[in-house]
N, C-alpha and C positions, 0 to 999 in steps of 0.2 A: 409973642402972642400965643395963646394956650389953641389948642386944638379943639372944635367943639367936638363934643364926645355923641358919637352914634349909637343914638339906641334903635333896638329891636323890636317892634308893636308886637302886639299880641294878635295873632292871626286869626280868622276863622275856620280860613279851608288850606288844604295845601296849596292848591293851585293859587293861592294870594300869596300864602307864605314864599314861594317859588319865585313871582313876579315881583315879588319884591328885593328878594335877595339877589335875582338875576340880573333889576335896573340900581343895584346898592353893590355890586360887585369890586367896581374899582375903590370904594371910600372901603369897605372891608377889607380886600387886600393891604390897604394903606393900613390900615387900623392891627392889622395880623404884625406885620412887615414893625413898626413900632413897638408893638410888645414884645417881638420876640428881641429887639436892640434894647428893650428895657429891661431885660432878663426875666422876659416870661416864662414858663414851663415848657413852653413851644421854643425850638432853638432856631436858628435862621437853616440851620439844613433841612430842618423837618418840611420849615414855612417853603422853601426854595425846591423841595422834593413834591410840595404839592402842588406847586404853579408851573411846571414845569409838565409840557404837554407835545406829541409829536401828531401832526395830523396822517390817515392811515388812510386807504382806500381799501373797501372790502364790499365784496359783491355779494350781497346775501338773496334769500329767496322773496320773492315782492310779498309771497305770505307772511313770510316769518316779520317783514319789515311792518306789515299792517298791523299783526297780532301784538308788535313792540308798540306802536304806536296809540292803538288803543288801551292798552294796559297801563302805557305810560300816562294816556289823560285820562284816566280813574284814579291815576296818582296827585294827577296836576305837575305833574313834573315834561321835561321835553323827552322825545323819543330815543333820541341819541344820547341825552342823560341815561336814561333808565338801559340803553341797552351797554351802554360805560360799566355801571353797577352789575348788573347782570356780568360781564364777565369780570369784572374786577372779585365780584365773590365764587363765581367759578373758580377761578385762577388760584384765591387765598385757598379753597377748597382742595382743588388738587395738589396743593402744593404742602400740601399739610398745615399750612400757619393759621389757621380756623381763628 
């Protein structure tokens, strides 16, 4: 039996795009996870390097957490998303691989 194929609406705001993709997480995984066994362009290291997560504890300032928070729901995204990104493009930055 064939797989029904998950499509992607067309969003209005972010903060929808976000909730959707957030409550659509495991069927996209699944969906990543087959194309890359189907010889997609994406190889299973790539797919397997991006699901692959360590949880951290870090104490930041309650300011700094508020100002993450509100920037992040201007974005419509979660707070601890946006401060992910936020150092992950620190990081590419310092590291030269821009």
């Amino acid at each position: 039996m064939a797989k029904k194929k998950l499509i992607v609406p067309k969003f209005t705001s972010e903060a929808e795009d976000a909730r959707w993709h957030d409550g659509h997480r495991r069927k996209l995984e699944s969906a990543l996870e087959r194309r890359a066994q189907e010889g997609s362009t994406l190889t299973m290291q790539q797919a397997a390097a991006r699901a692959k997560t360590r949880p951290v504890t870090l104490r930041l300032a309650t300011a700094d957490i508020d100002t993450a928070r509100g920037m992040a729901a201007q974005k419509g995204i979660g707070y601890q998303t946006y401060i992910k990104m936020l150092l992950r493009e620190a990081l590419r930055r310092e590291s030269g691989k821009q």
